[in-house]
DRENSE-692811 format. One record per residue: residue number from 0; x, y, z of N, C-alpha, C, O in turn. Coordinates in Angstrom, 1 decimal, always signed. Atoms other than C-alpha are relative to their C-alpha. Example, Ala and Ser with C-alpha at 12.3 -4.5 7.8 and 13.67 -1.06 7.14 Angstrom:
REM residues 2
<site resi="0" n_px="+0.9" n_py="-1.2" n_pz="+0.0" ca_px="+12.3" ca_py="-4.5" ca_pz="+7.8" c_px="+0.9" c_py="+1.2" c_pz="+0.0" o_px="+1.9" o_py="+1.2" o_pz="+0.7"/>
<site resi="1" n_px="-0.9" n_py="-1.1" n_pz="+0.0" ca_px="+13.7" ca_py="-1.1" ca_pz="+7.1" c_px="-0.8" c_py="+1.1" c_pz="+0.8" o_px="-0.3" o_py="+2.2" o_pz="+0.9"/>
REM end
This chain:
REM residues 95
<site resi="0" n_px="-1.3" n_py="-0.5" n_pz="-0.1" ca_px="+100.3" ca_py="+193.7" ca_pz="+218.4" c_px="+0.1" c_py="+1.1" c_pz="-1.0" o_px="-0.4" o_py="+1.0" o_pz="-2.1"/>
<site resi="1" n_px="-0.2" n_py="-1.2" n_pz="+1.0" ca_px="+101.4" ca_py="+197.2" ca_pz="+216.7" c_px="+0.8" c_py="+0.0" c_pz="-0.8" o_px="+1.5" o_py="-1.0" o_pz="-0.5"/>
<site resi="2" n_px="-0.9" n_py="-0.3" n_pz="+0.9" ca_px="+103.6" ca_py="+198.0" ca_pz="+214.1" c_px="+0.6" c_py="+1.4" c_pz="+0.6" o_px="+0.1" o_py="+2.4" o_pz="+1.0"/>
<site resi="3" n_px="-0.5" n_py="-1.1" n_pz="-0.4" ca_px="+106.3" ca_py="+199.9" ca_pz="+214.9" c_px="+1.2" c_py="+0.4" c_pz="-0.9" o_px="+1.6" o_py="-0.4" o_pz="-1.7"/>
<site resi="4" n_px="-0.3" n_py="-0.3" n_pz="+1.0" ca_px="+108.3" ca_py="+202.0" ca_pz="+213.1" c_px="+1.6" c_py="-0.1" c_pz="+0.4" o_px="+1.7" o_py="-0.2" o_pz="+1.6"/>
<site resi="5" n_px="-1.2" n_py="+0.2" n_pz="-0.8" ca_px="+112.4" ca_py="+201.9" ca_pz="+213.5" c_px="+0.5" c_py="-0.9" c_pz="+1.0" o_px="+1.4" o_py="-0.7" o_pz="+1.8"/>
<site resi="6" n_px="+0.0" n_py="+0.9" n_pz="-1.0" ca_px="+112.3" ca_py="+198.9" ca_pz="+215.3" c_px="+1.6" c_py="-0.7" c_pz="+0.3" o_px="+1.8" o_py="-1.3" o_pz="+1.3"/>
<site resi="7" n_px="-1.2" n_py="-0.2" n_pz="-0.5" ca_px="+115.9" ca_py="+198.6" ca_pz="+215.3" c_px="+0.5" c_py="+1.0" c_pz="+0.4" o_px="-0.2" o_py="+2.0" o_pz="+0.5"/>
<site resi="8" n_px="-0.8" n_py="-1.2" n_pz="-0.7" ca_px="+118.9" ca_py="+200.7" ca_pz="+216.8" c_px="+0.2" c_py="+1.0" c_pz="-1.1" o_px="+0.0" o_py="+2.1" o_pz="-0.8"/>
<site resi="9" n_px="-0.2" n_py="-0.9" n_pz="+0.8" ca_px="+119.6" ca_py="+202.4" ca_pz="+213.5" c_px="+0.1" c_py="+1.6" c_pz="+0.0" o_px="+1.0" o_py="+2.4" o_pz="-0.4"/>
<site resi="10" n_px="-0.1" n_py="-1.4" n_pz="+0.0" ca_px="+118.4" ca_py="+205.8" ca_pz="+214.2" c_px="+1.0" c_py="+0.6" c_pz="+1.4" o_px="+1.6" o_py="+1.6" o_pz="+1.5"/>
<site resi="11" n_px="-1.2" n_py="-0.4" n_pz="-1.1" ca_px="+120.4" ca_py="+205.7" ca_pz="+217.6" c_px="+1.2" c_py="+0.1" c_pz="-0.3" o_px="+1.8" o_py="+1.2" o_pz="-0.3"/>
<site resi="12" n_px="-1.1" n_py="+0.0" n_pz="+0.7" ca_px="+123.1" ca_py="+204.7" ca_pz="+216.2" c_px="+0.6" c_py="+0.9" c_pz="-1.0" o_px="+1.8" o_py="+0.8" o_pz="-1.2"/>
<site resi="13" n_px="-0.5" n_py="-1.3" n_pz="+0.8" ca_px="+123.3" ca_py="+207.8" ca_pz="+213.6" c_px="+0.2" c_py="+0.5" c_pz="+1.1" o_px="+1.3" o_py="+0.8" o_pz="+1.4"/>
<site resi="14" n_px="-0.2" n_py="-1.0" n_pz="-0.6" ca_px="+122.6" ca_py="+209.6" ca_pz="+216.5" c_px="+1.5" c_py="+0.0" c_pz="+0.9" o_px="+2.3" o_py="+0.9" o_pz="+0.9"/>
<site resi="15" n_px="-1.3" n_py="+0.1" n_pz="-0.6" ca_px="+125.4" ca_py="+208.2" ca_pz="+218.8" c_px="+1.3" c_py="+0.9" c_pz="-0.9" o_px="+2.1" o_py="+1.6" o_pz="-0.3"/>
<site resi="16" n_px="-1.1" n_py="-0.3" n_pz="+1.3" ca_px="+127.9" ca_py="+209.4" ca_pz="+215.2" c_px="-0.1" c_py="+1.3" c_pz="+0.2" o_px="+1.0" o_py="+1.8" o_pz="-0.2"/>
<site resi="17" n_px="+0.3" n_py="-1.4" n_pz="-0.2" ca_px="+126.6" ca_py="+213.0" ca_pz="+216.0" c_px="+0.7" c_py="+0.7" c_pz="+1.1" o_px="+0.5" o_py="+0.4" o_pz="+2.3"/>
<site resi="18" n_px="-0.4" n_py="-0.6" n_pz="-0.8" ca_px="+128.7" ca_py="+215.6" ca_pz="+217.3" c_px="-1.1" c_py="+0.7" c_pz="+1.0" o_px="-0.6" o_py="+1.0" o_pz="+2.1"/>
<site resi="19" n_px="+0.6" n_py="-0.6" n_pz="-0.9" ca_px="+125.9" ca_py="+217.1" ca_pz="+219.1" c_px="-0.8" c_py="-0.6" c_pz="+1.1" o_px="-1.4" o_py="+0.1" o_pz="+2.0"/>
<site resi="20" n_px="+0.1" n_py="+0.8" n_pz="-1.0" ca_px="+125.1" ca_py="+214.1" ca_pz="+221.3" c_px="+0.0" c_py="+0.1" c_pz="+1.6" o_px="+1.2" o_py="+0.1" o_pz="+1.9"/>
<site resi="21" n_px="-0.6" n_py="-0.2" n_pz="-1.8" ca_px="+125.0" ca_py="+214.5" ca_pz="+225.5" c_px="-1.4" c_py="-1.5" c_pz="+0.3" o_px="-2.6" o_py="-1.8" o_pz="+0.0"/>
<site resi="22" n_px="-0.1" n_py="+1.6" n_pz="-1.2" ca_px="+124.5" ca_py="+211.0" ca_pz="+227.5" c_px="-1.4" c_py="+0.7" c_pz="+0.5" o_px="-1.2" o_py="+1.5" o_pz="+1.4"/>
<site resi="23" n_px="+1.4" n_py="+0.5" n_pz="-1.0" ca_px="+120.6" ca_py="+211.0" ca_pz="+228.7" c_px="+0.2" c_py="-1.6" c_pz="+0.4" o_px="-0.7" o_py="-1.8" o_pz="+1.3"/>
<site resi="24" n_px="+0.2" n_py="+0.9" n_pz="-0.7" ca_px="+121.2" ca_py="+207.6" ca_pz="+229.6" c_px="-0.6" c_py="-0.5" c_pz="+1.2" o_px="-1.3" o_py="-1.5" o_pz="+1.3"/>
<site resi="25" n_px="+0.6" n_py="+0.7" n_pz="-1.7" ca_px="+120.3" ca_py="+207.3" ca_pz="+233.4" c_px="-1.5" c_py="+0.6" c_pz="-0.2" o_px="-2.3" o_py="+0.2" o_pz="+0.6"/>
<site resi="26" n_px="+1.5" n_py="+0.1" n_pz="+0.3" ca_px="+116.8" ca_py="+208.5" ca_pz="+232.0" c_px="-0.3" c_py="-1.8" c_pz="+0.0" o_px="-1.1" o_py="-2.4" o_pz="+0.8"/>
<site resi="27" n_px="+0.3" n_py="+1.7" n_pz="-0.2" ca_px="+116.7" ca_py="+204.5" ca_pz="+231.4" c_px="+0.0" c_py="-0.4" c_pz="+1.0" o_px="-0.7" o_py="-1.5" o_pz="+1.0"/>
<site resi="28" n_px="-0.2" n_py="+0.9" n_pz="-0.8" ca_px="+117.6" ca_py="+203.7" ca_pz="+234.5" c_px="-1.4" c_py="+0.4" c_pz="+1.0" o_px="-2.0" o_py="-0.2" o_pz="+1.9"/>
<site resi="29" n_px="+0.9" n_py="-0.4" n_pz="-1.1" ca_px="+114.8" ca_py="+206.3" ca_pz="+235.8" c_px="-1.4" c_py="-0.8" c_pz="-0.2" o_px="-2.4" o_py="-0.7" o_pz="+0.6"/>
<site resi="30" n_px="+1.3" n_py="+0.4" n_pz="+0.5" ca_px="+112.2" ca_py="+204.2" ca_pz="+233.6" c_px="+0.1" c_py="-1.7" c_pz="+0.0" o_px="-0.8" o_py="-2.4" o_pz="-0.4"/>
<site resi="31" n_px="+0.0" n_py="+1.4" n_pz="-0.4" ca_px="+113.7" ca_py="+200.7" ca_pz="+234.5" c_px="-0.8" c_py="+0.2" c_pz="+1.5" o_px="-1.6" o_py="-0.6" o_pz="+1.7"/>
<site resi="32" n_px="+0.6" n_py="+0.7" n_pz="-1.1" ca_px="+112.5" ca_py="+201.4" ca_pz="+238.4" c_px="-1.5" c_py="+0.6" c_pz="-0.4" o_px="-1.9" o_py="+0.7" o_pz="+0.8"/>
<site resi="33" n_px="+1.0" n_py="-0.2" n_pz="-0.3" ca_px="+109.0" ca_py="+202.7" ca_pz="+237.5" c_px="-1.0" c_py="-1.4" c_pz="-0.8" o_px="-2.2" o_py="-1.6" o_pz="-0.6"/>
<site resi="34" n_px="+1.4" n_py="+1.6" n_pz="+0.8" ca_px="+107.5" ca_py="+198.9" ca_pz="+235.2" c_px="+0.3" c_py="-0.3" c_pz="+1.3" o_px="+1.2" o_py="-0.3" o_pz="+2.1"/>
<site resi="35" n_px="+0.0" n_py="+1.5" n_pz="-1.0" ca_px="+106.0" ca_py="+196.6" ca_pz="+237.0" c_px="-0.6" c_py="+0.9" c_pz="+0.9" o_px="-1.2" o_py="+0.3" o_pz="+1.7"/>
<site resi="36" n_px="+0.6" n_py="-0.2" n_pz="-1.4" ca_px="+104.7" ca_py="+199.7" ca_pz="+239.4" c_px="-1.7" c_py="+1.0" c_pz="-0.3" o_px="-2.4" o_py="+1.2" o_pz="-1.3"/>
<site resi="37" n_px="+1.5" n_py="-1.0" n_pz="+0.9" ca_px="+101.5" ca_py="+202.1" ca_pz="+239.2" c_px="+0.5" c_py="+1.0" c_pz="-0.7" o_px="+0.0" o_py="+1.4" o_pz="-1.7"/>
<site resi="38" n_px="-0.8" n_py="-1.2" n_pz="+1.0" ca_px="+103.9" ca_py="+204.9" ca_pz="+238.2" c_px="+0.4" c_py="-0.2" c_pz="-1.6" o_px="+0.8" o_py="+0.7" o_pz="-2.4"/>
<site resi="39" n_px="-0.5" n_py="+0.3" n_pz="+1.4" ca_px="+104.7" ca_py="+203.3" ca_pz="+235.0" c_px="-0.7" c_py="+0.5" c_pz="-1.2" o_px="-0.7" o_py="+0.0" o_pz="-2.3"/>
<site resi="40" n_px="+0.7" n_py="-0.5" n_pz="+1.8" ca_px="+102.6" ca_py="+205.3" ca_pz="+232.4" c_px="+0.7" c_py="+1.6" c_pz="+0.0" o_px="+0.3" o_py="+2.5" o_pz="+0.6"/>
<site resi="41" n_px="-1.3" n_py="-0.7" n_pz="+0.5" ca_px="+105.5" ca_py="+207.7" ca_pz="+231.3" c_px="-0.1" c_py="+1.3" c_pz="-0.8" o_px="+0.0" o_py="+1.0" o_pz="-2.0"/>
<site resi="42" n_px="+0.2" n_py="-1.3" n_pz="+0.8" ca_px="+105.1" ca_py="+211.6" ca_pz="+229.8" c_px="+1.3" c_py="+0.7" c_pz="-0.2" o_px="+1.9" o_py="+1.2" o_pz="+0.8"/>
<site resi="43" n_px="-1.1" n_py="-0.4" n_pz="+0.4" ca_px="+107.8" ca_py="+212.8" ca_pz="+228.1" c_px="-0.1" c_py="+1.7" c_pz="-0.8" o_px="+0.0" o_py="+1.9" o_pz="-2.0"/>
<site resi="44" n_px="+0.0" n_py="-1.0" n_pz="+0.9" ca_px="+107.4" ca_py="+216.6" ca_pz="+227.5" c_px="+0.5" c_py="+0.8" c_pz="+0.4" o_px="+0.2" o_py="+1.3" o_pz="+1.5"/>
<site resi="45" n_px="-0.6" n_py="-1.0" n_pz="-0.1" ca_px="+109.8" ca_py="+219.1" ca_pz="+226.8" c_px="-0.5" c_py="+1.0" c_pz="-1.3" o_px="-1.2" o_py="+0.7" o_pz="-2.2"/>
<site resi="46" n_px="-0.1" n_py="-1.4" n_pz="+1.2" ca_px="+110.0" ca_py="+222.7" ca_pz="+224.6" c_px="+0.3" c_py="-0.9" c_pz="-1.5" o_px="+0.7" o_py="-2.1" o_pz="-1.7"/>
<site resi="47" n_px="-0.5" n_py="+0.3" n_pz="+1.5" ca_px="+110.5" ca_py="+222.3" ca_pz="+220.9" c_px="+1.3" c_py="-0.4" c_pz="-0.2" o_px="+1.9" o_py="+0.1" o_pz="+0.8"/>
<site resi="48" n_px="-1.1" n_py="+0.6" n_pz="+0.5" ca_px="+113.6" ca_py="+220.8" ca_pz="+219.6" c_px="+0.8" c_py="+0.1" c_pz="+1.2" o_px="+1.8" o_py="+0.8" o_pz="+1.3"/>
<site resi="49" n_px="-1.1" n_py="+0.1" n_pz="-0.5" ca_px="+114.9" ca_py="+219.8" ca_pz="+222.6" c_px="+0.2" c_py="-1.2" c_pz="+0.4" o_px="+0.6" o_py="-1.5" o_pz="+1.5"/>
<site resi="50" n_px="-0.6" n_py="+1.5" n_pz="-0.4" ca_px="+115.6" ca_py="+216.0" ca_pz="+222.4" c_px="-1.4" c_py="-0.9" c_pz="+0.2" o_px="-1.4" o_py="-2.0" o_pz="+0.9"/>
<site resi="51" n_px="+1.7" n_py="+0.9" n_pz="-0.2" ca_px="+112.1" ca_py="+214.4" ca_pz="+222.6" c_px="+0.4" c_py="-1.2" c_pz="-0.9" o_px="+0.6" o_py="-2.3" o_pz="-0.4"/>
<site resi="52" n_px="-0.4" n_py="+1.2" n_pz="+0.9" ca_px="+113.1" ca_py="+212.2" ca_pz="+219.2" c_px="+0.8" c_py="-0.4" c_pz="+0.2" o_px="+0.7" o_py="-1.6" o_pz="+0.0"/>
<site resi="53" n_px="-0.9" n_py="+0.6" n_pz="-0.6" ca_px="+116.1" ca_py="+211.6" ca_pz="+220.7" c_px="-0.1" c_py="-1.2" c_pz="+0.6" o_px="+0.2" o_py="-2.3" o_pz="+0.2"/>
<site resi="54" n_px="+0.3" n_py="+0.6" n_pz="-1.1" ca_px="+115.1" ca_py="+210.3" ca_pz="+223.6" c_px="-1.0" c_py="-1.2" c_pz="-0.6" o_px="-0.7" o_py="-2.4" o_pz="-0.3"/>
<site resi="55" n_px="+0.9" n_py="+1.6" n_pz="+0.5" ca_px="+112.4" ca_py="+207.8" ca_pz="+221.9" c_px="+0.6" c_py="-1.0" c_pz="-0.5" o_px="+0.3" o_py="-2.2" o_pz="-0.3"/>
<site resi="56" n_px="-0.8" n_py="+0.8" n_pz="+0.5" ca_px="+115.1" ca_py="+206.5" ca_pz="+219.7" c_px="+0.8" c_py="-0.7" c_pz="+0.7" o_px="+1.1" o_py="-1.8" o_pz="+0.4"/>
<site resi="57" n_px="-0.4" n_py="+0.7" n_pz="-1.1" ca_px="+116.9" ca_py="+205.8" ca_pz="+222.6" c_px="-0.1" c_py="-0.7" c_pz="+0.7" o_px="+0.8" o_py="-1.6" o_pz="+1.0"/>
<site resi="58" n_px="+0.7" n_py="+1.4" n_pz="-0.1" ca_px="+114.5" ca_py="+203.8" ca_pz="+224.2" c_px="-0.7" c_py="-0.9" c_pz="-0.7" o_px="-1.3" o_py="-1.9" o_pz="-0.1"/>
<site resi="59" n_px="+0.5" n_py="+0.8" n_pz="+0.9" ca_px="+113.2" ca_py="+202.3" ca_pz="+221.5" c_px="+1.8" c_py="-1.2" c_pz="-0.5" o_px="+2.0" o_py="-2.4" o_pz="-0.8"/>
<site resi="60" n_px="-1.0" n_py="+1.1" n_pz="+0.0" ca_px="+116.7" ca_py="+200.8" ca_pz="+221.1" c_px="+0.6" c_py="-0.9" c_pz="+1.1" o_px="+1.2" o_py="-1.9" o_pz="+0.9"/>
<site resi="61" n_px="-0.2" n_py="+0.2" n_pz="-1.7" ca_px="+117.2" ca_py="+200.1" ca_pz="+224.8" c_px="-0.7" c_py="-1.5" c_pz="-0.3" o_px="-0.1" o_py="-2.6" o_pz="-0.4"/>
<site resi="62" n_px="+0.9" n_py="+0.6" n_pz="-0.7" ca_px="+114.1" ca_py="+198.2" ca_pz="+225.1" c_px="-0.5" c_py="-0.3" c_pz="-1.4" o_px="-1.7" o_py="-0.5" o_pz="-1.4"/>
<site resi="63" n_px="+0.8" n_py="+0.7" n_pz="+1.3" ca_px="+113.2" ca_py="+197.1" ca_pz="+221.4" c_px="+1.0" c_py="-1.8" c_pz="-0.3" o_px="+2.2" o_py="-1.9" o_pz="-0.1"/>
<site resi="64" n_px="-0.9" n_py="+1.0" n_pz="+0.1" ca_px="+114.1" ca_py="+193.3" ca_pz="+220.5" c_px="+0.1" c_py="-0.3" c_pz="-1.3" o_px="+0.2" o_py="-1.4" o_pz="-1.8"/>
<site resi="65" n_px="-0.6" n_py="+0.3" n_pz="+1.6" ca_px="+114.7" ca_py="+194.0" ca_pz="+216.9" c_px="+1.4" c_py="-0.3" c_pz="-0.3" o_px="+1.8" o_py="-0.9" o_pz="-1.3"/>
<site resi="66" n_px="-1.7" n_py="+0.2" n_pz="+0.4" ca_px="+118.4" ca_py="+193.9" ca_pz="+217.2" c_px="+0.6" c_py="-0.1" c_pz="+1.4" o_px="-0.1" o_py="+0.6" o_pz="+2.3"/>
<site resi="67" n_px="-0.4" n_py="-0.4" n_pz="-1.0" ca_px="+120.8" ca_py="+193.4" ca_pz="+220.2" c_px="+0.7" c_py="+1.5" c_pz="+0.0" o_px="+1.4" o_py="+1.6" o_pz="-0.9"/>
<site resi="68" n_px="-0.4" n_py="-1.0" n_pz="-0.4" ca_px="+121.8" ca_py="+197.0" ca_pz="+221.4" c_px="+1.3" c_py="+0.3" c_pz="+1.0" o_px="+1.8" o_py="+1.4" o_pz="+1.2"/>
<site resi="69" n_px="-0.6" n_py="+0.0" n_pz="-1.1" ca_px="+124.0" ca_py="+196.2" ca_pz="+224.0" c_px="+1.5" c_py="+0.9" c_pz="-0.2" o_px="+2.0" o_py="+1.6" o_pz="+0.7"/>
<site resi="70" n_px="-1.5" n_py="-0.7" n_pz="+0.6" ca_px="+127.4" ca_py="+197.5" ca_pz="+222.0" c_px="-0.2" c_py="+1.4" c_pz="+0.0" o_px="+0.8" o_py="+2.1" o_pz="+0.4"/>
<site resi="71" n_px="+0.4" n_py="-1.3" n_pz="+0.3" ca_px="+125.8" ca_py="+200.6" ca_pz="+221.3" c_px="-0.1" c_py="+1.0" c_pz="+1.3" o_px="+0.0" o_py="+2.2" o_pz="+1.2"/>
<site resi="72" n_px="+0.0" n_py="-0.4" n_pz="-1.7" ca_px="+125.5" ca_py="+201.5" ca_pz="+225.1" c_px="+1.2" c_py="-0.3" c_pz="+1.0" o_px="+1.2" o_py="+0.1" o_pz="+2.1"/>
<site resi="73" n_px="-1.6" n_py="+0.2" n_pz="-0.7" ca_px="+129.3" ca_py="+200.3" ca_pz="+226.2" c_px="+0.0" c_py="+1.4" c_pz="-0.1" o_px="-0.6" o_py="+2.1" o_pz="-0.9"/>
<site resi="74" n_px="-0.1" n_py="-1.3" n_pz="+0.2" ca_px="+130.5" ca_py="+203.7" ca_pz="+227.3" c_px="-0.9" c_py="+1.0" c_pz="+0.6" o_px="-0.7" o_py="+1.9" o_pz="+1.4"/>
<site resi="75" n_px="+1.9" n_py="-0.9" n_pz="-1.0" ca_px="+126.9" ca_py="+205.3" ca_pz="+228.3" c_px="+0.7" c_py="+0.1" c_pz="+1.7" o_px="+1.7" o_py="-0.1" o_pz="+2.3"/>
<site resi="76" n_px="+0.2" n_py="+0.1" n_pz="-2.1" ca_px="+126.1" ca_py="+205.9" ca_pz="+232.3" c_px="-0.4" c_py="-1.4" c_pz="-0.5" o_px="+0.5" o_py="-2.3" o_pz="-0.4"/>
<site resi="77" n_px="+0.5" n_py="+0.8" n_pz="-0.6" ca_px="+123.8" ca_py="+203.3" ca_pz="+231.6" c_px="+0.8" c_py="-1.2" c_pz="+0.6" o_px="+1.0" o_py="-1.7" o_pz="+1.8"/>
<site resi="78" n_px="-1.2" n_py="+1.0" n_pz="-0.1" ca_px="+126.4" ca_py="+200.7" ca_pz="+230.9" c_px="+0.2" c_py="-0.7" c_pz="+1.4" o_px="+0.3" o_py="-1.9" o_pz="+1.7"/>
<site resi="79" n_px="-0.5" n_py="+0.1" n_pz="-1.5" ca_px="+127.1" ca_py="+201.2" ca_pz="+234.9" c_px="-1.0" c_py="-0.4" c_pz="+0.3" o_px="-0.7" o_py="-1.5" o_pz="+0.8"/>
<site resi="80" n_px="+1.3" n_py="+0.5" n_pz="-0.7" ca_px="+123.8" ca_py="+200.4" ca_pz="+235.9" c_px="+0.1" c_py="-1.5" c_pz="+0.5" o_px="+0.9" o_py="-2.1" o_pz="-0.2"/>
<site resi="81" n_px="-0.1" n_py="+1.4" n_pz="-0.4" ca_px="+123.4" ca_py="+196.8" ca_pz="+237.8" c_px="-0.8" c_py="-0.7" c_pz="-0.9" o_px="-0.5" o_py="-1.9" o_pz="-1.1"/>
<site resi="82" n_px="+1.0" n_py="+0.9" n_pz="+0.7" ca_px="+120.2" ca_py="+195.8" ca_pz="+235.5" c_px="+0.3" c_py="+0.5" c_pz="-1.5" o_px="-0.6" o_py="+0.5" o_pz="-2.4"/>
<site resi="83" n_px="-0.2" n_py="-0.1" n_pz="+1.3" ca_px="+121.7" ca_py="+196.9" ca_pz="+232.5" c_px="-0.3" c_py="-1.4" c_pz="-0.9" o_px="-1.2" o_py="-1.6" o_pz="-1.7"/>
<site resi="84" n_px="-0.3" n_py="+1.2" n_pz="+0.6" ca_px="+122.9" ca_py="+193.3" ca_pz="+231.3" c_px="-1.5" c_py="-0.5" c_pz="-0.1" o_px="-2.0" o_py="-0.6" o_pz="-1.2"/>
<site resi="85" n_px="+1.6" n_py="+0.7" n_pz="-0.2" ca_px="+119.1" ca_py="+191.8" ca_pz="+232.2" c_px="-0.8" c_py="+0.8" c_pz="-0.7" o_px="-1.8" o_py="+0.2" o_pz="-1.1"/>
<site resi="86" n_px="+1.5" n_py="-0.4" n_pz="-0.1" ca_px="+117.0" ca_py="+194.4" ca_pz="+231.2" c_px="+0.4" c_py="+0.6" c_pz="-2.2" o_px="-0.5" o_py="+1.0" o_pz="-3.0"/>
<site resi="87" n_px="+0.0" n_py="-1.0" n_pz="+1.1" ca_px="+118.8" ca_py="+196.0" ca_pz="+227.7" c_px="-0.7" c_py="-1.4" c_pz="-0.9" o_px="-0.6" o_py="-2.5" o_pz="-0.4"/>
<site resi="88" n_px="+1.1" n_py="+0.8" n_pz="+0.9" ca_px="+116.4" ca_py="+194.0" ca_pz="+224.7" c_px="-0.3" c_py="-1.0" c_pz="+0.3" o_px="-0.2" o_py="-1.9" o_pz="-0.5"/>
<site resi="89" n_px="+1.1" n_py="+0.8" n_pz="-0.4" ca_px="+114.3" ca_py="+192.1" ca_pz="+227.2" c_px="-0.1" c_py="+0.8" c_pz="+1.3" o_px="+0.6" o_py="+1.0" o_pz="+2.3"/>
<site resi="90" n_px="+1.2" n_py="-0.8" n_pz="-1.1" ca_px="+111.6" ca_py="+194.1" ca_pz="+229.0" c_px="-0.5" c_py="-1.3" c_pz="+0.5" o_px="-1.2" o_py="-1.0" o_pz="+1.5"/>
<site resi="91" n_px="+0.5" n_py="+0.9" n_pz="-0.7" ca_px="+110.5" ca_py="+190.6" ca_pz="+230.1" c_px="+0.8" c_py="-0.7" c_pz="+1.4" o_px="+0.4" o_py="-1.7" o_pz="+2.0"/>
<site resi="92" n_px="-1.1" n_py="+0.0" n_pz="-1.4" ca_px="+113.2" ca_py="+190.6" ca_pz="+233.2" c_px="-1.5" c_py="+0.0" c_pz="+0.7" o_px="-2.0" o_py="-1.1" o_pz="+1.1"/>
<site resi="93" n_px="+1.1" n_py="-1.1" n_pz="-1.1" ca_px="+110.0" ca_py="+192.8" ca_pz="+235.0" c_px="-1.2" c_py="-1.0" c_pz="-0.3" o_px="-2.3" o_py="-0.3" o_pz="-0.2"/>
<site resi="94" n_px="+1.3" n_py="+0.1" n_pz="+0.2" ca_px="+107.2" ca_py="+190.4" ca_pz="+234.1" c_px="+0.2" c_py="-1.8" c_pz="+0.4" o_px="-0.7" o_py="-2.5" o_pz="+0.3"/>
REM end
């Protein structure tokens, strides 16, 4: 098992407090239908400072079971999603 770094929401959670914030959310929803299939190995690359750290903190709070997250995403797209409830800190729904 790895060590990982930030393993709670914390750094999302600054981020959410940040005026310069825009809703990637339904990114989650694009990476809930690909586990579980062959598509599931995931590349995330954009230009320089354009949301890359973001975006990891994001799913790293989503999908980490250091802390529940679920409050932190009332409000979101994702929130709307059907597999929100099931899938936010337990990836083990898919397995």
């Amino acid at each position: 098992m790895g060590i990982y770094l930030n393993q709670e929401n914390d750094s999302f959670a600054e981020t959410l407090r940040s005026e310069i914030y825009v809703d990637k959310t339904e990114l989650i929803a694009c990476t809930n239908k690909v586990f579980a299939t062959k598509q599931k190995y995931i590349c995330i690359s954009r230009p320089r400072r354009f949301g890359k750290s973001m975006t990891t903190e994001m799913l790293t709070a989503y999908y980490g079971r250091g802390c529940d997250s679920s409050i932190l995403f009332q409000g979101l797209k994702i929130a709307n999603d059907p597999t929100f409830r099931n899938i936010v800190n337990n990836l083990t729904y898919y397995f």
